[in-house]
DRENVEX-269008 format. One record per residue (C-alpha): residue in one letter; z negated, x, y. Coordinates in Angstrom, 2 decimals. Each point is the difference from the previous one (the first is absolute). Example, Ala and Ser with C-alpha at 12.3 -4.5 7.8 and 13.67 -1.06 7.14 Angstrom:
BEGIN
+-----+---------+---------+---------+
| res |       Z |       X |       Y |
+-----+---------+---------+---------+
|   A |   -7.80 |   12.30 |   -4.50 |
|   S |    0.66 |    1.37 |    3.44 |
+-----+---------+---------+---------+
END
This chain:
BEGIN
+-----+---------+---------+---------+
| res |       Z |       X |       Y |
+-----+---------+---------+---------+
|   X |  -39.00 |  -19.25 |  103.91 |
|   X |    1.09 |    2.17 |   -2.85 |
|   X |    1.39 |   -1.67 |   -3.06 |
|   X |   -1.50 |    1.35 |   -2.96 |
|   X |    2.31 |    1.30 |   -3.17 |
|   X |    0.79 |   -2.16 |   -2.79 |
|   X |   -2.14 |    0.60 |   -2.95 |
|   X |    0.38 |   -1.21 |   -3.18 |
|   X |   -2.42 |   -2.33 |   -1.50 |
|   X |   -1.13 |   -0.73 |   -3.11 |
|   X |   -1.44 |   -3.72 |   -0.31 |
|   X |   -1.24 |   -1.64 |   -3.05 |
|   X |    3.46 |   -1.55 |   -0.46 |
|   X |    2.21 |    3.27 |    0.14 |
|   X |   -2.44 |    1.41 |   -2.18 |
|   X |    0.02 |   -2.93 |   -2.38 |
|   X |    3.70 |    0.09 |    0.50 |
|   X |    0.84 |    3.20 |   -1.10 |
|   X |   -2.19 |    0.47 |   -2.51 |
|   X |    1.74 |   -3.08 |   -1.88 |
|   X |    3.56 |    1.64 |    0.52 |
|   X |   -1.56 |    3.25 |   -1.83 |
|   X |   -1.47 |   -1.80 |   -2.55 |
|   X |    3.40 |   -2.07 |   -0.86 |
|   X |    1.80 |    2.56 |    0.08 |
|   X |   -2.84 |    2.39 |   -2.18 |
|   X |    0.15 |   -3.09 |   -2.72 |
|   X |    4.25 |   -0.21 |    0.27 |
|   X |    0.24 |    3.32 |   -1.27 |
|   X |   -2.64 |    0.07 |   -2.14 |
|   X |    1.54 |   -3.26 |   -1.99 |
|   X |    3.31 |    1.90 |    0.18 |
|   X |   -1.39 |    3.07 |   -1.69 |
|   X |   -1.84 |   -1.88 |   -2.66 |
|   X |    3.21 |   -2.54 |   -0.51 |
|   X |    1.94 |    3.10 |   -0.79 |
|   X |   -2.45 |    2.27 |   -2.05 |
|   X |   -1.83 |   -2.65 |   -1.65 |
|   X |    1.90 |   -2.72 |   -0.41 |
|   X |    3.38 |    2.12 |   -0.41 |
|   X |    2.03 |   -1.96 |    2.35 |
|   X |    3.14 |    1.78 |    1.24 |
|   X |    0.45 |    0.50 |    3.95 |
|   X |    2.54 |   -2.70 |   -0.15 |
|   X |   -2.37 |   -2.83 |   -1.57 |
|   X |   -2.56 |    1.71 |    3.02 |
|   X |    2.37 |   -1.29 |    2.82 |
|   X |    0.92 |   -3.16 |   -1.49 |
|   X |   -4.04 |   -0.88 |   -0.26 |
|   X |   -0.50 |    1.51 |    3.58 |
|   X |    2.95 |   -2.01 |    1.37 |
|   X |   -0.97 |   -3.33 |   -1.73 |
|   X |   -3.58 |    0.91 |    1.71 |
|   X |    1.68 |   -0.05 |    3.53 |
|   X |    2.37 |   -2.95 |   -0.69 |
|   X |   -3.02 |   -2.07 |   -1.17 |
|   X |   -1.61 |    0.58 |    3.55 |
|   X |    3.20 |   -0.45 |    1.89 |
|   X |    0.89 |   -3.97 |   -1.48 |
|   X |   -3.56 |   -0.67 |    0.11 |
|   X |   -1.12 |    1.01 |    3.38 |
|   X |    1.40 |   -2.70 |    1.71 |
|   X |   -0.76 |   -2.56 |   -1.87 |
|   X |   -3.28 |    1.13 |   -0.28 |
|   X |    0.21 |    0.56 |    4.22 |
|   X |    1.09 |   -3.93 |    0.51 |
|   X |   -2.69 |   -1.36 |   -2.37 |
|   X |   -2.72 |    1.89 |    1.98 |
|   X |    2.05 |   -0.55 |    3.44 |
|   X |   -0.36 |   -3.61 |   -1.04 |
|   X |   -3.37 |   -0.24 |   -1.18 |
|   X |   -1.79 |    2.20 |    1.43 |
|   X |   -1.46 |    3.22 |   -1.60 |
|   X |   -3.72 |   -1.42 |   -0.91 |
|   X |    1.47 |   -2.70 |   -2.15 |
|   X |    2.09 |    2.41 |   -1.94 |
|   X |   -1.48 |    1.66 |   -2.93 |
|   X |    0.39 |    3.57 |   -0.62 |
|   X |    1.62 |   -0.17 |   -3.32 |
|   X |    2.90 |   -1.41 |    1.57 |
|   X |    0.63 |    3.24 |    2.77 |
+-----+---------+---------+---------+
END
């Protein structure tokens, strides 16, 4: 019996996956660029906004986790995640 080599695979959910990570990241620097050329924000004010971003999700992820640990995730609505 010969094993066969590994190949990579590309299901529905990798695909869905990564094309969400290019996307966010396409839109993060697209709202950078127009924060700074439009808006006239310095690169300062840019960090602050992007690091208020990331602290938002870190205090409310697991909150958010617990109420739909506790639950369940049908009864949840969407606004809240």
């Amino acid at each position: 019996m010969r094993n066969k080599p590994l190949q990579p695979r590309l299901s529905p959910a990798n695909l869905s996956n990564a094309s969400d990570a290019g996307a966010n990241q396409l839109f993060g620097i697209t709202l950078d660029i127009v924060t700074v050329t439009v808006l006239g924000f310095s690169a300062t004010q840019v960090g602050l906004l992007n690091a208020l971003g990331s602290l938002s999700f870190l205090f409310l992820s697991v909150p958010l986790g617990m109420l739909v640990d506790r639950v369940g995730a049908a009864r949840v609505p969407a606004e809240y995640i």
